[in-house]
C-alpha positions as CSV (number, residue, x, y, z in Angstrom):
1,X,29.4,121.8,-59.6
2,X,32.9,120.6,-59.2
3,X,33.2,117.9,-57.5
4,X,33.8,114.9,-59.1
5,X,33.5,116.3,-62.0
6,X,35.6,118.6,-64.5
7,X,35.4,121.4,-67.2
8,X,35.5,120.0,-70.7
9,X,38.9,121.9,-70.7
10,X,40.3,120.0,-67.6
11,X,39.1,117.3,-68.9
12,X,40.8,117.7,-72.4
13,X,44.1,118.7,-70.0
14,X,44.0,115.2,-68.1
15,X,43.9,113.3,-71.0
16,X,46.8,115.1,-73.2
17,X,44.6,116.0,-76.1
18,X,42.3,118.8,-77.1
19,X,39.0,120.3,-76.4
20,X,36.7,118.5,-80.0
21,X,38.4,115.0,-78.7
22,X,37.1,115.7,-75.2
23,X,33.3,117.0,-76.8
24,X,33.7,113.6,-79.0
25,X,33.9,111.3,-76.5
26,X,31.0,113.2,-74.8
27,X,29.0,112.9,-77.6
28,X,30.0,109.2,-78.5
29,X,28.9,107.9,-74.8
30,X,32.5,107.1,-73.8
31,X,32.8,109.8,-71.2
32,X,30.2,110.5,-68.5
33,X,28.9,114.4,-68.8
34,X,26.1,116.7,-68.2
35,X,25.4,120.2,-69.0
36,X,24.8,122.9,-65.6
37,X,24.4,126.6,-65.4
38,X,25.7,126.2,-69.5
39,X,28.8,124.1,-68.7
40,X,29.7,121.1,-69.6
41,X,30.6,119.1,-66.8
42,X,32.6,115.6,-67.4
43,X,33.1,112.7,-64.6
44,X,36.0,113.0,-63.0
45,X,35.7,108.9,-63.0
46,X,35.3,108.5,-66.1
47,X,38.1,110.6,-67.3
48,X,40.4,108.6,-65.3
49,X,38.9,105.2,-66.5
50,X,39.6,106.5,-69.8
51,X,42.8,107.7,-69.0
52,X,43.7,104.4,-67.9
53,X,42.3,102.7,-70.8
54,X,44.9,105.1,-73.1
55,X,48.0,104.1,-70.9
56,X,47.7,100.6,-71.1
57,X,46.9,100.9,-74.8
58,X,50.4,102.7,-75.4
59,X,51.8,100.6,-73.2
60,X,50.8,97.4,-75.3
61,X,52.0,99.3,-78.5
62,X,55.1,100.1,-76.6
63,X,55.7,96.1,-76.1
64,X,55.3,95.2,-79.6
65,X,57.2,97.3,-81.2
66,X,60.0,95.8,-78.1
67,X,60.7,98.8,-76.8
């Protein structure tokens, strides 16, 4: 089951942080993920969206501090 979707570890790996973050935001709702043959798979979509969401956050911090 890999496509589309990632290991909890590629996930963590995507979004520069580690592998409790990652099983947070499962947990919280704010990544897509389902469990197959005992893995946890996470949506490849929704890493990215929140990916996305984490750039444009920095890069708003980035702007007020006028870098």
């Amino acid at each position: 089951m890999e496509n589309g979707y990632l290991t909890i570890a590629e996930a963590a790996r995507r979004l520069g942080c580690g592998l409790k973050w990652v099983y947070d935001l499962v947990k919280a709702g704010q990544l897509q993920a389902g469990k197959h043959d005992g893995l946890w798979w996470v949506s490849a979509g929704s890493v990215e969206a929140r990916r996305q969401t984490l750039l444009k956050r920095r890069e708003v911090q980035l702007k007020q501090r006028g870098a």
